[in-house]
N, CA, C and O atoms as a DFTB+ gen file, in Angstrom:
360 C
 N C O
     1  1       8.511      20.386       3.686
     2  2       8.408      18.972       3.885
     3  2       9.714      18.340       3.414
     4  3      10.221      18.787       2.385
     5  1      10.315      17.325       4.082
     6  2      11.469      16.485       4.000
     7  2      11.201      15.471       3.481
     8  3       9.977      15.382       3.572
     9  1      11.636      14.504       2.908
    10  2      11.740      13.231       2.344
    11  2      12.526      12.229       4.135
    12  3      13.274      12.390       5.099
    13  1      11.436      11.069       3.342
    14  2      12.003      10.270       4.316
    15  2      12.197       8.882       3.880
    16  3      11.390       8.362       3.109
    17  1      13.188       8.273       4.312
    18  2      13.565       6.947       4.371
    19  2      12.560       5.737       5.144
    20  3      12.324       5.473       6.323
    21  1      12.174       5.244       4.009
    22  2      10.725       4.160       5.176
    23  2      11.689       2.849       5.507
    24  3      12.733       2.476       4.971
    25  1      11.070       2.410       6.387
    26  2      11.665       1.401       6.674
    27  2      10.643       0.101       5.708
    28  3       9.455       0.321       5.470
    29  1      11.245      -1.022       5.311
    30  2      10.511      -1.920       4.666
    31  2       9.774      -2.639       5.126
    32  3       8.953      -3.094       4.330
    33  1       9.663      -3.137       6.673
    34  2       8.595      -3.667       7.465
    35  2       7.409      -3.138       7.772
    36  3       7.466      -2.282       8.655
    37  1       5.726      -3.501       7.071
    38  2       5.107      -2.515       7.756
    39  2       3.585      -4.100       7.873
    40  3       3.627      -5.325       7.756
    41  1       2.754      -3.329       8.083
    42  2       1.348      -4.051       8.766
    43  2       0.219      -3.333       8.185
    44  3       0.168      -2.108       8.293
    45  1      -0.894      -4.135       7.442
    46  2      -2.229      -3.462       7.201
    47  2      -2.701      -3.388       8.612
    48  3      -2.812      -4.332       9.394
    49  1      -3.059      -1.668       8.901
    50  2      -3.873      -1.488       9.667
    51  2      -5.667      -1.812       9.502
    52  3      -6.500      -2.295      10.269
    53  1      -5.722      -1.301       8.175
    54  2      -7.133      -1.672       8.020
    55  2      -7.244      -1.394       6.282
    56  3      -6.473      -0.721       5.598
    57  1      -8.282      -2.035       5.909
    58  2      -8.137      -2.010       4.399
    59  2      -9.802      -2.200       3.876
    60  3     -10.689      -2.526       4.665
    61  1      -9.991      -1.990       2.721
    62  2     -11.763      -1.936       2.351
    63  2     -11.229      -2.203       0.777
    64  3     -10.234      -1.821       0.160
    65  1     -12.603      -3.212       0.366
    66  2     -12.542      -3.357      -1.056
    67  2     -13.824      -2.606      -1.407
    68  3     -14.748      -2.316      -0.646
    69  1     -13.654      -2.262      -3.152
    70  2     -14.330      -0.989      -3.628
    71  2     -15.111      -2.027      -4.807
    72  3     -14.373      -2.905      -5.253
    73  1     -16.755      -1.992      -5.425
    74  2     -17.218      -3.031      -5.914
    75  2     -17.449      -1.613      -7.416
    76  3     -17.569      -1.904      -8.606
    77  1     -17.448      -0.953      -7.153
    78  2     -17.467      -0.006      -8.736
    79  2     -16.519       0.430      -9.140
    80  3     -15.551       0.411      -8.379
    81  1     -16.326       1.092     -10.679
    82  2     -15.161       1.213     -11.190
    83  2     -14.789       2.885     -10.644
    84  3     -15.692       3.551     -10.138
    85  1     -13.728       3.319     -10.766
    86  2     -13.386       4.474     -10.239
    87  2     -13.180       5.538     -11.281
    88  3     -12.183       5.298     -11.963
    89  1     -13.984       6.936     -11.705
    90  2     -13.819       7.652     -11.645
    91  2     -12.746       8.183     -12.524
    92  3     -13.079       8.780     -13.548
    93  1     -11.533       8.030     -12.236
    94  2     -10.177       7.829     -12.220
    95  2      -9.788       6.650     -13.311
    96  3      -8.840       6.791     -14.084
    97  1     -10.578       5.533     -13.291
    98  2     -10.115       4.815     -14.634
    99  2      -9.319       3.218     -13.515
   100  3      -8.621       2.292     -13.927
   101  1      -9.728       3.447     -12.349
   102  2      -9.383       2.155     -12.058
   103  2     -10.234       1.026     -11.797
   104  3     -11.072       1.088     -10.898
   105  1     -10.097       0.054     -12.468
   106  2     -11.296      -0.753     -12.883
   107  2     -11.600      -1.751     -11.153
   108  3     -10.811      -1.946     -10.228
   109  1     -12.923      -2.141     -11.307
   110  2     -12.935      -2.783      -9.670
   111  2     -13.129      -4.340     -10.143
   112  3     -13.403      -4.879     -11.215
   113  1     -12.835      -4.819      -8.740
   114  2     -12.599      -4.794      -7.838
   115  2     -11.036      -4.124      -7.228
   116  3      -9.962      -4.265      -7.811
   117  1     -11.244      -3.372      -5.907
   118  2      -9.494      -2.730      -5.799
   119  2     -10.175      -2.612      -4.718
   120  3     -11.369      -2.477      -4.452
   121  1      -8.705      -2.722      -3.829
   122  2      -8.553      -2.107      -2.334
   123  2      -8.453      -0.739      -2.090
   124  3      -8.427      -0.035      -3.100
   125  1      -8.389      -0.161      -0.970
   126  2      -7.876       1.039      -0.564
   127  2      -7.196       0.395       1.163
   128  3      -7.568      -0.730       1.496
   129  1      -6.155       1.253       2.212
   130  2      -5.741       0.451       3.020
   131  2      -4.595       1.302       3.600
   132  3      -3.693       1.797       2.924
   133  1      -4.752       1.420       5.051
   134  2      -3.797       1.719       5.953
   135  2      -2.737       1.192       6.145
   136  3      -3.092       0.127       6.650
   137  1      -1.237       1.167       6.087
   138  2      -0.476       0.317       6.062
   139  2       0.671       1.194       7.244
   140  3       1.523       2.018       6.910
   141  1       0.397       0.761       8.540
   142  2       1.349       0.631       9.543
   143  2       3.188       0.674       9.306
   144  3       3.782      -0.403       9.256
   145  1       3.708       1.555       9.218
   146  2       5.481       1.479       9.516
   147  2       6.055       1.474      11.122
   148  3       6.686       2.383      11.662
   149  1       5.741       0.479      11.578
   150  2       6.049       0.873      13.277
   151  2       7.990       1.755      12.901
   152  3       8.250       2.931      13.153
   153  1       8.650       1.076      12.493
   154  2      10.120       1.601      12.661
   155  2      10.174       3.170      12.378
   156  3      10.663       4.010      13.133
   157  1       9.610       3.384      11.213
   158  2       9.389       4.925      11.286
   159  2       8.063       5.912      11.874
   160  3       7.844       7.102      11.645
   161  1       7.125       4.728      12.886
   162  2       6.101       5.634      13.532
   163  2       5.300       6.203      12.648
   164  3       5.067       7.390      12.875
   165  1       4.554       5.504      11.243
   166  2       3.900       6.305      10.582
   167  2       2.668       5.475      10.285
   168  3       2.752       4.412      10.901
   169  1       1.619       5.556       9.612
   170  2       0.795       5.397       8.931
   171  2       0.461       6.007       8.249
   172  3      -0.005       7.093       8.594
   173  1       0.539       5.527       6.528
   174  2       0.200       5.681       5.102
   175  2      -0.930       4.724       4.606
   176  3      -1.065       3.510       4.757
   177  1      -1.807       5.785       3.876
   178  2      -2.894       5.648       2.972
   179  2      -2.778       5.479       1.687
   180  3      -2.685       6.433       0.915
   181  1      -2.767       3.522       1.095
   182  2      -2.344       3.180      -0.266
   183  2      -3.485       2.549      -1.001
   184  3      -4.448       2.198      -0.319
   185  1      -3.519       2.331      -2.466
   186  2      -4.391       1.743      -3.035
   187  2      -3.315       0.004      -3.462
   188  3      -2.199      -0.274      -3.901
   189  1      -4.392      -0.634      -3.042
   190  2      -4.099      -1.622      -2.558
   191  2      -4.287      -2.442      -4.128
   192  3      -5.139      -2.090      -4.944
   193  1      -3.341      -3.562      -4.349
   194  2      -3.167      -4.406      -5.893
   195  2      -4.341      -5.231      -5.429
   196  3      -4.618      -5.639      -4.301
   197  1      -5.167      -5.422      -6.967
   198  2      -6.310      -6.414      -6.108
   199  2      -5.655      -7.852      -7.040
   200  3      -6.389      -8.830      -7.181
   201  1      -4.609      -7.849      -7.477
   202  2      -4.334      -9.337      -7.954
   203  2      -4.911      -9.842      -6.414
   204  3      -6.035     -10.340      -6.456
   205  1      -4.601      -9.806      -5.767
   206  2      -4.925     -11.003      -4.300
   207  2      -5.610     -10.218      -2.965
   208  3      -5.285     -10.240      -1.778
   209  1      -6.562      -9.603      -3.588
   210  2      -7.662      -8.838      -2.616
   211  2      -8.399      -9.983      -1.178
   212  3      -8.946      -9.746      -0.101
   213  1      -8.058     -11.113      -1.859
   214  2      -8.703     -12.026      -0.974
   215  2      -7.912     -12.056       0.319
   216  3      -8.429     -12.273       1.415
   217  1      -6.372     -11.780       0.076
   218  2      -5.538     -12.028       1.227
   219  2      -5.393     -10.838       2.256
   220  3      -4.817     -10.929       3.340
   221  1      -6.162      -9.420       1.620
   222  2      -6.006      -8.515       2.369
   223  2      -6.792      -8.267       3.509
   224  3      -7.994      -8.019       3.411
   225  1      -6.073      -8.326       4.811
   226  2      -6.250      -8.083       5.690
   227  2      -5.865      -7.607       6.711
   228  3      -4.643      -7.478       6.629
   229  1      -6.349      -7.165       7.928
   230  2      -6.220      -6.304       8.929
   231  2      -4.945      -7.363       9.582
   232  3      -5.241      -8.539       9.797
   233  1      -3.717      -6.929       9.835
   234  2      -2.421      -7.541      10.454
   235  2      -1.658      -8.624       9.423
   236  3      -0.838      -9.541       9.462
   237  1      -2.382      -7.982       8.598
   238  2      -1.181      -9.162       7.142
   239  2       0.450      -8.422       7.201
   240  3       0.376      -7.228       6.910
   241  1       1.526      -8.773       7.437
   242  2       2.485      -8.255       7.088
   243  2       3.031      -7.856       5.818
   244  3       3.014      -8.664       4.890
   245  1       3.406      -6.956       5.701
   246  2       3.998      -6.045       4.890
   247  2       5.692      -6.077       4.201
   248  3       6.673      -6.405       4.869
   249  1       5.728      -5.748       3.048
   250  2       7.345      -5.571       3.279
   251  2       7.646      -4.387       1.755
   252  3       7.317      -4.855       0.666
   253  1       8.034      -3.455       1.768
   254  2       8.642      -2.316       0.861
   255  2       9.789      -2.856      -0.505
   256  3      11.014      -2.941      -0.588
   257  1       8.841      -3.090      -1.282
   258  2      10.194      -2.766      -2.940
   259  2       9.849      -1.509      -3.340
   260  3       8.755      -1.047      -3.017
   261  1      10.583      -0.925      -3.961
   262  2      10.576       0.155      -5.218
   263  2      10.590      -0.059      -6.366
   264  3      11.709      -0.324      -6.803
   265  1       9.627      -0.057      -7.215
   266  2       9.564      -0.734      -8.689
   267  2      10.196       0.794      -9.656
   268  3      10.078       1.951      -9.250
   269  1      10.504       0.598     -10.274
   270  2      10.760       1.595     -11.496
   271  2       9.934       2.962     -11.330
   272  3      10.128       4.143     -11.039
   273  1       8.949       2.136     -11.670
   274  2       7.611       3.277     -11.253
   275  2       7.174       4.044     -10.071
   276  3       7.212       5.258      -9.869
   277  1       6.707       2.977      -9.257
   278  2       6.165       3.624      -7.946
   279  2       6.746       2.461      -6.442
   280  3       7.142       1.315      -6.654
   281  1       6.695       2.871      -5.494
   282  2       7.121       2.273      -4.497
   283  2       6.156       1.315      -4.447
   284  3       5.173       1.575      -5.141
   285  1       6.114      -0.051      -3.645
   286  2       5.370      -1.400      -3.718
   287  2       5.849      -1.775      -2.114
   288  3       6.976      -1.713      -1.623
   289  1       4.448      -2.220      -1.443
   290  2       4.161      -2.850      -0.372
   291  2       3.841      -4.465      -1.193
   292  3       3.000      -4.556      -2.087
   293  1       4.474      -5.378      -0.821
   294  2       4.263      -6.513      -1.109
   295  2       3.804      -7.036      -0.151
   296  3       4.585      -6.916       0.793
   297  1       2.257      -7.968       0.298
   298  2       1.809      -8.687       1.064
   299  2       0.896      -9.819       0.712
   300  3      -0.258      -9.924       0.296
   301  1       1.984     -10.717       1.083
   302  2       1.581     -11.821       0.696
   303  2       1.210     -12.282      -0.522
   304  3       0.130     -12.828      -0.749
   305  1       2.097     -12.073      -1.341
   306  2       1.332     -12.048      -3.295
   307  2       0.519     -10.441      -3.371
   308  3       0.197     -10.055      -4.494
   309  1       0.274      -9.730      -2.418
   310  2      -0.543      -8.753      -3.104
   311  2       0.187      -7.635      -2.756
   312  3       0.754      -7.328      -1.707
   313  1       0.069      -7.061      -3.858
   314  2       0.971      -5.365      -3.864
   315  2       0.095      -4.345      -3.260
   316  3      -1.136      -4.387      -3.285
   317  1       0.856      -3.372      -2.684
   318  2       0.465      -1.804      -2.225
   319  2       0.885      -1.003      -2.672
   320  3       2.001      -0.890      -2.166
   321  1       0.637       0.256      -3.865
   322  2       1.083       1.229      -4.081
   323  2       0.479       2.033      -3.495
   324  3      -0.606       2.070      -2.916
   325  1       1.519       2.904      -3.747
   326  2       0.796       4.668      -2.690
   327  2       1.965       5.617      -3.540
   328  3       3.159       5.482      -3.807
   329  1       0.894       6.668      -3.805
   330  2       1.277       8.149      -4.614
   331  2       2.061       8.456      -3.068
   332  3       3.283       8.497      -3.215
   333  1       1.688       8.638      -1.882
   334  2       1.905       9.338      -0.653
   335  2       3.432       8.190      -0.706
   336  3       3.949       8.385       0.394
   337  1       3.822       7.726      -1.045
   338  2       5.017       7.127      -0.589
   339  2       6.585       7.600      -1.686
   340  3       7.773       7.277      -1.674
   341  1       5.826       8.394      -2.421
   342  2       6.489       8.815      -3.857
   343  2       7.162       9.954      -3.595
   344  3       7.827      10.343      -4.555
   345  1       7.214      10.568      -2.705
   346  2       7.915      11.857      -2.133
   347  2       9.099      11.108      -1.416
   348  3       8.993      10.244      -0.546
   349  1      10.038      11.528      -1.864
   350  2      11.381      11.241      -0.847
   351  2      12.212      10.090      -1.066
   352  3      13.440      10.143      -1.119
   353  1      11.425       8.903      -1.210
   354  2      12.314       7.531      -1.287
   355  2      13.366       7.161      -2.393
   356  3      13.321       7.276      -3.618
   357  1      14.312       6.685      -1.558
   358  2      15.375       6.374      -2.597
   359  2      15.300       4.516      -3.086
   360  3      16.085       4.065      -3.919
């Protein structure tokens, strides 16, 4: 597997909020959510920031930072991280 360069424009394809706590230690309310890269032809599976769960929706636009930590889909006030986006990016 190669690393790849995403492009920063992308689109919720589809997204679901979760009403119990996870397992895992992530407290609910939280998204989970498809997030569309047309420029690089992909779709990635992220857990979605529920600061602003209200705004998430199916064709909300998207746009790519890299925080320190983990890569960040910013939409509209509400963040997207994804472990799956953590391979490769500079």
């Amino acid at each position: 597997m190669e690393g790849v360069k995403l492009d920063q424009q992308g689109i919720i394809y589809a997204c679901t909020v979760i009403h119990r706590n996870s397992p895992t230690g992530i407290i609910a309310p939280y998204a989970y959510g498809y997030v569309d890269i047309p420029a690089n032809n992909l779709r990635i599976f992220s857990l979605l920031d529920s600061d602003r769960i209200d705004q998430l929706a199916v064709g909300v636009p998207v746009s790519l930072r890299v925080s320190s930590r983990v890569p960040i889909l910013k939409a509209n006030l509400a963040c997207v991280t994804s472990s799956l986006l953590n391979r490769g990016i500079q």
